[in-house]
C-alpha positions as CSV (number, residue, x, y, z in Angstrom):
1,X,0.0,0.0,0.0
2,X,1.3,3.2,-1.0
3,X,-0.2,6.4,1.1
4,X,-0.4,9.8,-1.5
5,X,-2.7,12.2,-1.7
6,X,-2.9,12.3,-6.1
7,X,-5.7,15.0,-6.5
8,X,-3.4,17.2,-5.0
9,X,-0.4,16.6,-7.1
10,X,0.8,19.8,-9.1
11,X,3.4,20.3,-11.8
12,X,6.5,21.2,-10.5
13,X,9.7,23.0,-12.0
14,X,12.7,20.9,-12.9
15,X,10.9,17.8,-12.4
16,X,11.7,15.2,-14.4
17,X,10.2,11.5,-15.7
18,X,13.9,10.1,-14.9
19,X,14.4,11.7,-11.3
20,X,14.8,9.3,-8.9
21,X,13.5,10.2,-5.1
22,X,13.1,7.1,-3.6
23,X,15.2,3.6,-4.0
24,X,12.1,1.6,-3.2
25,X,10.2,2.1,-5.7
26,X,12.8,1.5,-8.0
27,X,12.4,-0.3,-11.5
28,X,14.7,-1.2,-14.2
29,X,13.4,-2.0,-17.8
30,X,15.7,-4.3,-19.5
31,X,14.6,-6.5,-22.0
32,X,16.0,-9.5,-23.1
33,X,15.8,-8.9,-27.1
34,X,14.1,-12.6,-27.8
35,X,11.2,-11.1,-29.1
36,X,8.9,-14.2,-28.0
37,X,10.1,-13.9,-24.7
38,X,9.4,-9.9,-24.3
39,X,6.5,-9.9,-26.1
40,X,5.2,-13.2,-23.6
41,X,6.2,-11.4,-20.8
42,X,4.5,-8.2,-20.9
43,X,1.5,-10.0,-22.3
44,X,1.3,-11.5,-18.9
45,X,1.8,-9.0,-16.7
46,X,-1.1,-7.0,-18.9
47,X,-3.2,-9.8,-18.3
48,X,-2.2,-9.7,-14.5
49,X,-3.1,-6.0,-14.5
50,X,-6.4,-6.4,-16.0
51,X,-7.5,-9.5,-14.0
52,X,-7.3,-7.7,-10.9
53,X,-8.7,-4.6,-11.9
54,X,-11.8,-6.4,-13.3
55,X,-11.5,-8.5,-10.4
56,X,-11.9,-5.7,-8.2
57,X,-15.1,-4.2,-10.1
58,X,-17.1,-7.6,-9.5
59,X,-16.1,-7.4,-6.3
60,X,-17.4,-4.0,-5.3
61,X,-20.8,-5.0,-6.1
62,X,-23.0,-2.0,-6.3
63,X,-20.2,0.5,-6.9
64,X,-21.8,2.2,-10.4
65,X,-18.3,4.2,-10.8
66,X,-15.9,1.2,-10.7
67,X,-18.7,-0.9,-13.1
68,X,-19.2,1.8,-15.4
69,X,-15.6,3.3,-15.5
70,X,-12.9,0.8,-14.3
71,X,-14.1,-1.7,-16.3
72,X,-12.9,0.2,-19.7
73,X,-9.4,-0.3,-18.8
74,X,-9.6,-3.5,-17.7
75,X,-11.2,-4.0,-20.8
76,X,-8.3,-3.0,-22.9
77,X,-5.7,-4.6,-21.0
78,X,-7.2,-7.9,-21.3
79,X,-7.6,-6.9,-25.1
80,X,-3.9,-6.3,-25.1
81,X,-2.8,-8.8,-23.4
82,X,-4.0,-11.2,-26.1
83,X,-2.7,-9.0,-28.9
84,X,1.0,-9.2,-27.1
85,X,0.8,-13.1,-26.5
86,X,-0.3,-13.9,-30.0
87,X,2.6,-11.7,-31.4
88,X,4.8,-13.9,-29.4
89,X,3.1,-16.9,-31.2
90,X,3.9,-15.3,-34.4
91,X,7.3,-14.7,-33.1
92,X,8.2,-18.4,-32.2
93,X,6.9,-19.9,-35.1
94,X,8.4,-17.7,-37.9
95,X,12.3,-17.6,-38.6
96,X,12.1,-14.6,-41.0
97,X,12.5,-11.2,-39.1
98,X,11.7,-9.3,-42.2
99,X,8.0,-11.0,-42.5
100,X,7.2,-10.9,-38.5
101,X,7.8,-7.2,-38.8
102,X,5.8,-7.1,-42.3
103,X,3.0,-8.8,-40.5
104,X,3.3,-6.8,-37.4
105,X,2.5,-3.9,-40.3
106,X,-0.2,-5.1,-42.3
107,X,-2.0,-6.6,-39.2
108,X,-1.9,-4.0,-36.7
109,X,-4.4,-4.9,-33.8
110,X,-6.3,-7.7,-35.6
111,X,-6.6,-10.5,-33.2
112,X,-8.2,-12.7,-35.8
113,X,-5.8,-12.1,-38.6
114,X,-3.0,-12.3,-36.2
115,X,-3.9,-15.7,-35.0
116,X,-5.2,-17.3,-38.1
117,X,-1.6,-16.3,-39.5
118,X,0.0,-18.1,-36.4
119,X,-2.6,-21.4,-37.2
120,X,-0.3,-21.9,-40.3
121,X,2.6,-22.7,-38.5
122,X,2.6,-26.6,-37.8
123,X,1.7,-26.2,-34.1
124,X,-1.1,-28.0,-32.5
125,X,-2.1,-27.0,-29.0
126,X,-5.9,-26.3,-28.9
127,X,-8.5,-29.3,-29.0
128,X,-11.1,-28.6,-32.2
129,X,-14.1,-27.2,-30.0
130,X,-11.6,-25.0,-28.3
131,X,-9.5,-23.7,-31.6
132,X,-13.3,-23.3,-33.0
133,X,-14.6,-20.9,-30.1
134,X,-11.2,-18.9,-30.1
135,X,-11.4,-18.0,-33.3
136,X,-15.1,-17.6,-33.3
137,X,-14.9,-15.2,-30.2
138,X,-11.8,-13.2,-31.7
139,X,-14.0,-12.6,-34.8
140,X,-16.4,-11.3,-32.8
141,X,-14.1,-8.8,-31.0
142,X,-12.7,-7.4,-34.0
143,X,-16.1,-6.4,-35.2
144,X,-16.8,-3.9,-32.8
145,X,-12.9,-2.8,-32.0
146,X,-11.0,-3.6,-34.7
147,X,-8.6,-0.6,-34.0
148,X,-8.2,-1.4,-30.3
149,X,-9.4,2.2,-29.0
150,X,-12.9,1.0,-28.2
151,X,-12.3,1.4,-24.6
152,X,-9.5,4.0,-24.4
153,X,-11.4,6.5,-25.7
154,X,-14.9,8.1,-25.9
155,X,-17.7,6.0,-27.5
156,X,-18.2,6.9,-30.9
157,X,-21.2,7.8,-32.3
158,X,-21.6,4.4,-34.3
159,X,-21.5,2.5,-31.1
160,X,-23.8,4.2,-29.2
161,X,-26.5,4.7,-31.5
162,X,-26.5,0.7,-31.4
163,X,-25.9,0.1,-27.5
164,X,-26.6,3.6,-25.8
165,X,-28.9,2.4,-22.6
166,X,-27.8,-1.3,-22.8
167,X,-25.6,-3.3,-20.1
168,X,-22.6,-5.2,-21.0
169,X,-22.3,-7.7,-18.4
170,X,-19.1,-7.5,-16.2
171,X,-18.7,-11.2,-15.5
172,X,-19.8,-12.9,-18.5
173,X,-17.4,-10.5,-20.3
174,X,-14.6,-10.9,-18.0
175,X,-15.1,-14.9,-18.1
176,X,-14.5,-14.4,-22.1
177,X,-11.9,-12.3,-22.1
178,X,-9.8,-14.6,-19.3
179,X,-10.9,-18.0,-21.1
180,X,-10.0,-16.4,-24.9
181,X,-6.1,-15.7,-22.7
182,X,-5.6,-18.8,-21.2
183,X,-6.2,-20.6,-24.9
184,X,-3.5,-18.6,-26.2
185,X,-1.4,-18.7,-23.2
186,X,-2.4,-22.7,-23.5
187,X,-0.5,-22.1,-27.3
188,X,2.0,-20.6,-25.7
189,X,3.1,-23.2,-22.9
190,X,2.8,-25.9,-25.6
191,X,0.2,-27.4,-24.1
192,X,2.1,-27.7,-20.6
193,X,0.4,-25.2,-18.9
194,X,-0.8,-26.9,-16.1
195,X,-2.8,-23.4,-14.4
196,X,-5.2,-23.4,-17.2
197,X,-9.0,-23.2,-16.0
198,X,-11.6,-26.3,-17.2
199,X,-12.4,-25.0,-20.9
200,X,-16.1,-24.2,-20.6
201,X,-17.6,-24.9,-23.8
202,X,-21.2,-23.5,-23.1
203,X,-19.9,-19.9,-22.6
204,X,-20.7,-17.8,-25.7
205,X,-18.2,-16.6,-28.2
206,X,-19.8,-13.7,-28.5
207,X,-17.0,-10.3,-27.2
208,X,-20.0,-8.0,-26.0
209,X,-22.2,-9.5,-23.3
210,X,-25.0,-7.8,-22.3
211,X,-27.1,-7.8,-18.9
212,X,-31.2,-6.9,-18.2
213,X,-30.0,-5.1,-15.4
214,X,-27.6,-1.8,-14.7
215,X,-26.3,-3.7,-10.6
216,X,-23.0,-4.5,-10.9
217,X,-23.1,-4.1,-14.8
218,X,-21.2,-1.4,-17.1
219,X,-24.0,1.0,-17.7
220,X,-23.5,2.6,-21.8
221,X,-24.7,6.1,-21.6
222,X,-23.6,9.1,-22.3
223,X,-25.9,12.2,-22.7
224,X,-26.1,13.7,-26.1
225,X,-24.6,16.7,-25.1
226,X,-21.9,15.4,-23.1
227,X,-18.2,15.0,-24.9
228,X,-17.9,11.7,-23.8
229,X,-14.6,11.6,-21.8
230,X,-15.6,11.2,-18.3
231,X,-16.1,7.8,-17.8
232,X,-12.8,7.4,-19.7
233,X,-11.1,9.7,-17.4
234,X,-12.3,8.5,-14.3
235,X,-11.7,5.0,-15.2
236,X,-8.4,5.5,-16.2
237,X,-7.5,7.8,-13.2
238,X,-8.6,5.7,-10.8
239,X,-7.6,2.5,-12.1
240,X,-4.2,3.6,-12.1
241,X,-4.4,5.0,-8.6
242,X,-5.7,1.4,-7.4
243,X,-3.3,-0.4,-9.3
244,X,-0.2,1.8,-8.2
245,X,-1.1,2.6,-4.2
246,X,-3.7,0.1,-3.3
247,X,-2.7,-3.1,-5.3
248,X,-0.3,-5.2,-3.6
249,X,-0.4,-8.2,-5.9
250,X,1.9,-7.5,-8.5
251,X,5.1,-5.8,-7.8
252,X,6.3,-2.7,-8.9
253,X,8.6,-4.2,-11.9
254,X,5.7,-6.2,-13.2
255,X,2.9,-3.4,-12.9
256,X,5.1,-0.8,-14.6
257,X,4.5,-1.0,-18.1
258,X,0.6,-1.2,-18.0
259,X,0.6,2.0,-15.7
260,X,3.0,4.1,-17.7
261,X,0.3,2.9,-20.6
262,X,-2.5,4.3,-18.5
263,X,-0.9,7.5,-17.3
264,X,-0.1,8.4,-20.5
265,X,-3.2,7.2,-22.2
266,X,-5.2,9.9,-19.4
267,X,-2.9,12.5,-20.2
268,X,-3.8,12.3,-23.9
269,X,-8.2,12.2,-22.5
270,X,-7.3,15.2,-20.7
271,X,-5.8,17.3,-23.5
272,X,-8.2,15.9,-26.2
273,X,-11.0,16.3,-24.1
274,X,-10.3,20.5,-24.2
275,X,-10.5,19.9,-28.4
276,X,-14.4,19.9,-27.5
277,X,-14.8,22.9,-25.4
278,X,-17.5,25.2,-27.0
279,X,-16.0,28.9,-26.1
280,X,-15.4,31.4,-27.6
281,X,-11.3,31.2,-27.5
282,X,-11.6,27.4,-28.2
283,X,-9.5,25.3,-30.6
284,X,-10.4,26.7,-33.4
285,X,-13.1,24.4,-35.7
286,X,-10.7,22.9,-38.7
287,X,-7.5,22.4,-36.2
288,X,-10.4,20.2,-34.2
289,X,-11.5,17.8,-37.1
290,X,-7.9,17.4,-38.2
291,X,-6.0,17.1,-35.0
292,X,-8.2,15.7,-32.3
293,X,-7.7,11.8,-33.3
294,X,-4.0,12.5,-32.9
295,X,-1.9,10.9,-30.6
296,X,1.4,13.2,-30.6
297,X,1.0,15.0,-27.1
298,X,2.8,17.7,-27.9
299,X,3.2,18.4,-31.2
300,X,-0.5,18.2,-32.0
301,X,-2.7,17.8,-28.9
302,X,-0.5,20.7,-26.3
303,X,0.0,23.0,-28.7
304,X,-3.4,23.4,-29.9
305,X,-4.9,23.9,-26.2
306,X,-2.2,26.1,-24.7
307,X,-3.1,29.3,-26.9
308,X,-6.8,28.9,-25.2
309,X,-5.1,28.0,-22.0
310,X,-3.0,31.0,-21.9
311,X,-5.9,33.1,-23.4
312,X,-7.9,32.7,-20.0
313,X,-5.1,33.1,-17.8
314,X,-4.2,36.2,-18.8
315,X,-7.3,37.6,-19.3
316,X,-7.6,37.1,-15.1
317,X,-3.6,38.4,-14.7
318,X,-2.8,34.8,-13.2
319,X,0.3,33.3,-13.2
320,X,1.4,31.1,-16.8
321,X,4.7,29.7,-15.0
322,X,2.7,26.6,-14.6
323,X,2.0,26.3,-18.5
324,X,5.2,26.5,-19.0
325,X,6.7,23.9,-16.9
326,X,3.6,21.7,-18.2
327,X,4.8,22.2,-21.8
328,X,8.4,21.1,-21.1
329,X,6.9,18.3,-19.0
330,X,5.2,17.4,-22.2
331,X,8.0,17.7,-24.5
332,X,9.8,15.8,-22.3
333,X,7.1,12.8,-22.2
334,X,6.8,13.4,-26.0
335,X,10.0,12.6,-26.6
336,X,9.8,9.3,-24.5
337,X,6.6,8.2,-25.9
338,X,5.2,10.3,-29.0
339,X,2.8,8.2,-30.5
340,X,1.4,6.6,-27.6
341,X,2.6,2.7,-28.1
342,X,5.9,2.6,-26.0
343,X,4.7,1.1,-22.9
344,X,2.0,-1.2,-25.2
345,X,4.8,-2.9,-26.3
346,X,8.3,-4.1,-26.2
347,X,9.7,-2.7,-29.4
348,X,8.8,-1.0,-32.5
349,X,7.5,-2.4,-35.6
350,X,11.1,-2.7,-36.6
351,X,12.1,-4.7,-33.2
352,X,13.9,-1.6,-32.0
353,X,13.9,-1.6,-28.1
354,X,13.8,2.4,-27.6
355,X,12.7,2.1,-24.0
356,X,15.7,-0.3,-22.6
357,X,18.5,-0.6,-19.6
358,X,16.2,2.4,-17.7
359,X,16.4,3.2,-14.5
360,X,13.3,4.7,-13.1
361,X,11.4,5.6,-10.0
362,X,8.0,4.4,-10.1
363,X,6.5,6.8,-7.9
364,X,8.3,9.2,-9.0
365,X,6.8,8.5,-12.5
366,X,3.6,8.4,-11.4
367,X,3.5,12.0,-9.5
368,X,5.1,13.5,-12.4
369,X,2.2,12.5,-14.9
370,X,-0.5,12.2,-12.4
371,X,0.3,16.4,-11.7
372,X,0.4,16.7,-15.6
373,X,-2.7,15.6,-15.8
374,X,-4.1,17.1,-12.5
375,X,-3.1,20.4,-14.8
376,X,-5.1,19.4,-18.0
377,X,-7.9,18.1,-15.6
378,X,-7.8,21.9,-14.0
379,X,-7.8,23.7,-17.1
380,X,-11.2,21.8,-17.9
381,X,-13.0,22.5,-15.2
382,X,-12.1,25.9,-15.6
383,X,-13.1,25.9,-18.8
384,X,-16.5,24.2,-18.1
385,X,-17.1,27.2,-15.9
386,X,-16.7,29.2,-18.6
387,X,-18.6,27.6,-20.9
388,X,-21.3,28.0,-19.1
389,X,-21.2,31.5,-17.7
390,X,-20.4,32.2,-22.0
391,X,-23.8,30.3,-22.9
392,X,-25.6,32.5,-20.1
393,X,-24.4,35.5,-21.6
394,X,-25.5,34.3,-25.2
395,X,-29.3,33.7,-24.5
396,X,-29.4,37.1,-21.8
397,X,-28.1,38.7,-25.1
398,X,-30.8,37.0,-27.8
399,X,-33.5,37.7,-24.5
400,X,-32.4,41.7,-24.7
């Protein structure tokens, strides 16, 4: 258990991702280079992450905030989890590093493709019924997130107008997700793995599972008007909070990765979620449609909110210094992850290991992005504010 107050973590100058303040929590990321054996290994430790965040949302019961919001992560991680342990597959069972890498391309996320591609190898692991509902279930997942950002970021409008008001059930899902790992982890110990639960044939290969009933369920709403990012941001958030301070089943080197992925993947909510603030010193309409799917932090996403950051705090003669040492912050985490996939995986497309032999403080890294996005999270309330006390103004104005 780890005892810090994060709401009230704020940006602070000269602070850096590498500084190390406390030997404890100390973590080096070294990888080994045999590409089955990273990509294996963080697969598992995903999975670990997502098991016991999901494990704890059942468990709460009642609690509509961890059913509604945790889950999403949870979601994902399982989601990559699978992806990561059936690139290892692919890894094992092809010699030629020039096609694993062309696969890695032309395949992206697909689950399906990615596995049916592994299936031509001459490896046999998987009884009939269970080879037939794996693939049957993976199809089925790539349907409705073929991309993988179904549950890092808001809903999207397709989505919802099929499943707004519906229930996806917490443990049928979860009982999917776990049973569709353990196959592929089943492929991945040979056959050997003697932790594998009883295959249950009966379950559904059907990725969204849906409930009658909202208790202990993940309800999918969003009003109309809303943006969409709070469940995302809260989930997130507070996922990573329970996973770094209040989750004592996975130690620090093994949790680091999937919450380095979820700090960063909050910091990118908080600045996108600004893209969609209607006032009148917003982000201006076509930077919005072309930049606000982007995942470059600061190249795209910071330097399209600050203007309308720095707009309002001069306008009330406050301080910018904190802008500032938010933007360096940012270059700084831009540089160590700009396109939001270094902590999803072990290397690039091209097997390079960019993120290797590191030394880092885990706490240390989780203040530092926890106050970046305590900032952004700041700046939107603010903004919110505004917003309203803007559309006030507008209808006294069309009143008069």
């Amino acid at each position: 258990m780890v005892s810090l107050d994060t709401e009230w973590l704020w940006p602070k100058e000269n602070h850096s991702f590498y500084d190390i303040e406390d030997t404890n929590f100390l973590v080096n990321v070294k990888w080994s280079k045999d590409h089955e054996k990273d990509y294996s290994e963080l697969a598992d430790v995903y999975f670990q992450c997502a098991y016991i965040i999901c494990r704890e949302v059942v468990d709460s019961g009642h609690n509509n905030v961890k059913s509604d919001m945790w889950f999403l992560p949870s979601v994902y991680m399982f989601r990559q989890s699978m992806e990561l342990a059936i690139k290892a597959l692919i890894c094992r069972t092809i010699n030629s590093k020039h096609e694993i890498q062309e696969i890695f391309h032309r395949c992206k996320h697909n689950l399906y493709e990615l596995f049916e591609l592994y299936k031509k190898s001459e490896e046999n692991y998987l009884e009939e019924f269970e080879l037939n509902w794996l693939k049957d279930y993976l199809c089925s997942l790539e349907i409705v997130d073929e991309n993988s950002d179904l549950f890092r970021f808001p809903f999207n409008d397709d989505f919802l107008s099929q499943y707004r008001n519906k229930f996806l059930d917490i443990p049928d899902m979860g009982n999917n997700l776990l049973q569709s790992y353990l196959l592929i982890k089943k492929c991945l110990d040979k056959g050997n793995n003697s932790n594998i639960i009883e295959f249950d044939k009966n379950r559904t290969p059907e990725f969204l599972q849906f409930a009658n009933h909202g208790i202990g369920n993940c309800y999918l709403w969003d009003s109309i008007a809303s943006d969409g990012f709070h469940k995302q941001v809260v989930g997130y958030s507070e996922a990573a909070e329970f996973l770094f301070c209040k989750c004592d089943d996975i130690s620090n080197e093994q949790k680091a990765y999937p919450l380095l992925f979820l700090h960063r993947n909050l910091i990118e909510l908080g600045l996108k979620r600004m893209f969609y603030k209607t006032i009148e010193h917003g982000v201006p309409k076509h930077i919005f449609y072309s930049k606000r799917k982007s995942h470059l932090l600061y190249k795209e996403l910071w330097k399209n909110v600050r203007p309308m950051i720095e707009y309002y705090v001069n306008t009330r003669g406050e301080d910018i210094s904190p802008i500032n040492i938010v933007e360096e912050q940012l270059k700084e985490l831009s540089s160590i992850d700009k396109n939001g996939d270094m902590f999803r995986y072990p290397a690039s497309y091209s097997f390079e290991y960019k993120f290797n032999n590191k030394d880092i403080d885990l706490k240390n890294v989780y203040k530092y992005m926890q106050a970046i996005f305590n900032f952004l999270d700041g700046c939107d309330y603010e903004f919110s504010e505004i917003e309203d006390y803007e559309a006030e103004m507008a209808q006294y104005h069309d009143y008069w």
